[in-house]
C-alpha positions as CSV (number, residue, x, y, z in Angstrom):
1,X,1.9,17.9,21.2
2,X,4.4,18.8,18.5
3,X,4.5,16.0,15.8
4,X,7.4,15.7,13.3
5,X,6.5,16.6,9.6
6,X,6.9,14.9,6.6
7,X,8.2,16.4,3.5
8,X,6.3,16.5,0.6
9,X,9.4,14.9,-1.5
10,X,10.7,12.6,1.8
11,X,12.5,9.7,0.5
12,X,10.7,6.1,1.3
13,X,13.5,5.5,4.1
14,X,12.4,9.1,5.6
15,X,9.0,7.8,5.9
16,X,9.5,5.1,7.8
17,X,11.7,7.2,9.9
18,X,9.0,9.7,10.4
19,X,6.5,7.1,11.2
20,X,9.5,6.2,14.5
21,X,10.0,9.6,15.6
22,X,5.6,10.0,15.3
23,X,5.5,6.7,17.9
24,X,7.9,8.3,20.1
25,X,6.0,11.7,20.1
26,X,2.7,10.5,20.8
27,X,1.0,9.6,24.6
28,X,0.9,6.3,25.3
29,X,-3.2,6.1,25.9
30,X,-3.5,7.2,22.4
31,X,-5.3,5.4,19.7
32,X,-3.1,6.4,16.9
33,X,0.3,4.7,18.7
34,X,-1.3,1.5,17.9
35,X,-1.9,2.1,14.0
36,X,1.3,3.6,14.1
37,X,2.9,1.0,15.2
38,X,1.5,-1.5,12.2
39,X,1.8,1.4,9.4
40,X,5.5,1.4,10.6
41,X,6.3,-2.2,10.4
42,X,4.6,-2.5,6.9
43,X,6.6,0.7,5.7
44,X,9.9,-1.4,7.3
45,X,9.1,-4.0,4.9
46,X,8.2,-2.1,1.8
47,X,11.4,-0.2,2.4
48,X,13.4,-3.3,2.6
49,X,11.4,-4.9,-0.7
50,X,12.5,-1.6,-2.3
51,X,16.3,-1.9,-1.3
52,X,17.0,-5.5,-2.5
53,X,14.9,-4.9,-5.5
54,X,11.7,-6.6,-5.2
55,X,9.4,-4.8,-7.1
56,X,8.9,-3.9,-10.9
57,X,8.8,-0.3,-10.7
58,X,10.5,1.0,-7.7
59,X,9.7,4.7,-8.4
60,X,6.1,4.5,-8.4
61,X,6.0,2.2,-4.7
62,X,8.6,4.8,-3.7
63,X,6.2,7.8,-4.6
64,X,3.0,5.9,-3.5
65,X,4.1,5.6,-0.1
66,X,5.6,9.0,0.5
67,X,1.9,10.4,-0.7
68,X,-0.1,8.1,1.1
69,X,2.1,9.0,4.3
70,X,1.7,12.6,4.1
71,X,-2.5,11.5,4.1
72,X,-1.6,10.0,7.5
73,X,-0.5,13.3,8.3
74,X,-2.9,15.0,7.6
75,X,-5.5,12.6,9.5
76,X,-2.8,13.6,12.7
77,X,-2.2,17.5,12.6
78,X,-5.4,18.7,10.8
79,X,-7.9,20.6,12.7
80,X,-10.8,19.3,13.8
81,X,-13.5,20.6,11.4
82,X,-11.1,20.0,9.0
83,X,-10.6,16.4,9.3
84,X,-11.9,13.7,6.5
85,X,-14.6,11.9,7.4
86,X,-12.9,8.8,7.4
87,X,-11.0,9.4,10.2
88,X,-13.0,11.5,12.4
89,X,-13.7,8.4,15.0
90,X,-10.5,8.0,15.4
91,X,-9.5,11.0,16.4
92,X,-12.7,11.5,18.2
93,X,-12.0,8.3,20.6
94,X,-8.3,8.2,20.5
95,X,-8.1,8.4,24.2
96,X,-11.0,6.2,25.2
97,X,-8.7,3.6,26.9
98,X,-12.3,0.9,26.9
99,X,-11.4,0.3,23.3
100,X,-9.3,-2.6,22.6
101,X,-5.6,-1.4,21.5
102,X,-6.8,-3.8,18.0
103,X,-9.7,-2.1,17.4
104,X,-7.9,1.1,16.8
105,X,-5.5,0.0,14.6
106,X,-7.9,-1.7,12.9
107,X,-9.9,1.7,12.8
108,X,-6.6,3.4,11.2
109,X,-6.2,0.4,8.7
110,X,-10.2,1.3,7.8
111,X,-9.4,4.9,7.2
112,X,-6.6,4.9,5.6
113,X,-6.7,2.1,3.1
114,X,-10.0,2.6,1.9
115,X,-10.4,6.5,2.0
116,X,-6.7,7.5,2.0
117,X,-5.2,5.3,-0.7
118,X,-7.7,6.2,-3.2
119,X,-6.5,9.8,-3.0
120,X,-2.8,8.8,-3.0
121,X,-3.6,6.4,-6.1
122,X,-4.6,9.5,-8.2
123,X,-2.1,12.1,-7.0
124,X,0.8,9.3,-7.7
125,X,-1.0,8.3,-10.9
126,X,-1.1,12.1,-11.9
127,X,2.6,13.2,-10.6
128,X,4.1,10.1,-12.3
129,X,1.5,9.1,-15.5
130,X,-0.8,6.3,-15.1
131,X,-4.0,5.1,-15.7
132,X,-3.9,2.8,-12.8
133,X,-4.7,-0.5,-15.0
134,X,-4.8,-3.9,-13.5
135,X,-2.4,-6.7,-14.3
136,X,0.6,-3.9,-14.7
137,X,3.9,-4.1,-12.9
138,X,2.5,-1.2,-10.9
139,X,-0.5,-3.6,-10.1
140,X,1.2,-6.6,-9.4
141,X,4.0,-4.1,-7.0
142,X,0.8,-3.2,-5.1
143,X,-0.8,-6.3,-4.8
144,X,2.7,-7.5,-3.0
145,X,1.5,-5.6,-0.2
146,X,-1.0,-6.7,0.2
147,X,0.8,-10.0,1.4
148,X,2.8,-8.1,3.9
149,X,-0.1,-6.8,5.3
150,X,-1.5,-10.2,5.8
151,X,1.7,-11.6,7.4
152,X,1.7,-9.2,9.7
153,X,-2.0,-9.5,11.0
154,X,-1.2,-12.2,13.3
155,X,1.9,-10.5,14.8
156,X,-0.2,-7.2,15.4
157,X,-3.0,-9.0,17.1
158,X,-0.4,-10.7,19.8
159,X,1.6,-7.2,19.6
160,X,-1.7,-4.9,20.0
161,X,-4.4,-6.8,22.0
162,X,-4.9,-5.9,25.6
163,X,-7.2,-8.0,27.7
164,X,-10.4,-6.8,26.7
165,X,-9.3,-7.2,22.7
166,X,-8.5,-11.2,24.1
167,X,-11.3,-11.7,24.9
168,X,-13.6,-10.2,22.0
169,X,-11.0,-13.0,20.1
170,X,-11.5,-16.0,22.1
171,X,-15.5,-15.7,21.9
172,X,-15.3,-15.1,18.2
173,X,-12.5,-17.6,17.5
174,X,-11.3,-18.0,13.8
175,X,-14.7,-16.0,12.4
176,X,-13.2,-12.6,12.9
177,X,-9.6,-13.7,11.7
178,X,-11.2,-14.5,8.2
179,X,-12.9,-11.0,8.2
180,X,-9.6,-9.4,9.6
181,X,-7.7,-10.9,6.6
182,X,-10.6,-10.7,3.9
183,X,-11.1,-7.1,4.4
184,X,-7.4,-6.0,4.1
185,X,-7.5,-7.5,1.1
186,X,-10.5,-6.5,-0.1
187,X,-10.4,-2.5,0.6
188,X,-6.9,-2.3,-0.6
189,X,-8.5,-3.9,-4.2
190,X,-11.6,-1.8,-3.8
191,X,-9.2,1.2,-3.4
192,X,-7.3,0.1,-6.8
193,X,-11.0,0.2,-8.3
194,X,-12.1,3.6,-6.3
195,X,-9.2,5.4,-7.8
196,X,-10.0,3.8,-11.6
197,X,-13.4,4.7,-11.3
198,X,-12.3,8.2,-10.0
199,X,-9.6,9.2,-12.9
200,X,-12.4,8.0,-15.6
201,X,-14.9,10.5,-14.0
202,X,-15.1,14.0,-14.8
203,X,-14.2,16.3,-11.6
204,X,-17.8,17.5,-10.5
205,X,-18.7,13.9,-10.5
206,X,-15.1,12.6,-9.3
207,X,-15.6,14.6,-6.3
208,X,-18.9,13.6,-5.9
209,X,-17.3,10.1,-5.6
210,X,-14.9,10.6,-3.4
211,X,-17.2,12.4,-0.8
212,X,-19.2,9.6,-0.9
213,X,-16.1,7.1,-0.2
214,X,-14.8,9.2,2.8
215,X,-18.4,9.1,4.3
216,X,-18.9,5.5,4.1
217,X,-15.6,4.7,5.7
218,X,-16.4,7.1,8.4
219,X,-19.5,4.8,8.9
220,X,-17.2,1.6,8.9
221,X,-14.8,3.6,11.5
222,X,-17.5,4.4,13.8
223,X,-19.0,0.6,13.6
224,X,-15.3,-0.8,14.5
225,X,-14.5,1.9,17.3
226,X,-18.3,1.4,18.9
């Protein structure tokens, strides 16, 4: 399997078009079509934010997504033993076709958001010049997303759920939508404050930091994927 490869200075458009031609590359009993699938129709709208100028500070959302992309990447093409933590059961279960189509994306959003986007935080706040404070147009520009991300929960479920994901839904009812929702938003703030914490530290202990970060959302991958 040949995947396509992003360019380190891709527009935000060639993102999301890199994120189509990845769904079109990849089998269809794989995990990662289904995170795919909902990392592409958030990119859609961030593009489209971007192009009728609906953020503060286009150039940093811009850059932010084309570096947390290329971490996506990364999770895809990168060898075995050299894959993060974070998203080592994904790719380990990928083609376990038991697991609810849900569950995986869900397992991508895990990895991703709070591993990932820590590590895109700081190269963006480095390349561009930040120190990632809250209540900032940068801020309130990534909070926005986290609204798209909420919209777009219910459409993945009915999108992504194959029977056996139905029926984990019906017996939990509305308790797991709240967690669904509440984590979202919670690991995408957590990330905000992952990255502060990081870019305050000095680098032994930074890295210390962010070991520890990709090994706990390993943990949360392998719990959602079980």
């Amino acid at each position: 399997m040949s995947l396509p490869i992003l360019n380190a200075n891709a527009s935000l458009p060639e993102v999301a078009s890199w994120m189509r031609a990845v769904g079109q590359t990849l089998p269809p009993n794989d995990g990662f079509l289904y995170f795919n699938a909902l990392y592409l129709s958030v990119t859609e709208r961030v593009v489209a934010k971007v192009a009728a100028g609906d953020v503060n500070d286009p150039e940093f959302v811009s850059r932010l997504d084309v570096v947390f992309a290329r971490t996506y990447q990364d999770a895809l093409i990168a060898h075995e033993d050299e894959v993060a933590r974070a998203w080592r059961p994904l790719r380990e279960k990928r083609f376990q076709c038991d697991k609810s189509a849900f569950r995986f994306a869900l397992a991508g959003m895990n990895a991703h958001i709070n591993r990932d986007l820590v590590s895109a935080l700081l190269t963006t706040a480095a390349e561009l010049g930040d120190d990632l404070e809250t209540g900032t147009d940068r801020h309130r520009d990534y909070q926005a997303v986290d609204d798209l991300l909420f919209e777009l929960m219910a459409d993945a479920k009915q999108a992504l759920f194959d029977q056996l994901g139905e029926a984990i839904d019906e017996a939990l009812g509305p308790v797991d939508d709240l967690l669904e929702s509440f984590s979202i938003r919670t690991a995408r703030s957590a990330a905000w404050t992952n990255a502060q914490i990081a870019k305050a530290l000095p680098a032994p202990l930074r890295e210390l930091h962010l070991a520890a970060v990709d090994r706990h959302t390993g943990y949360a991958g392998r719990l959602i994927l079980v």
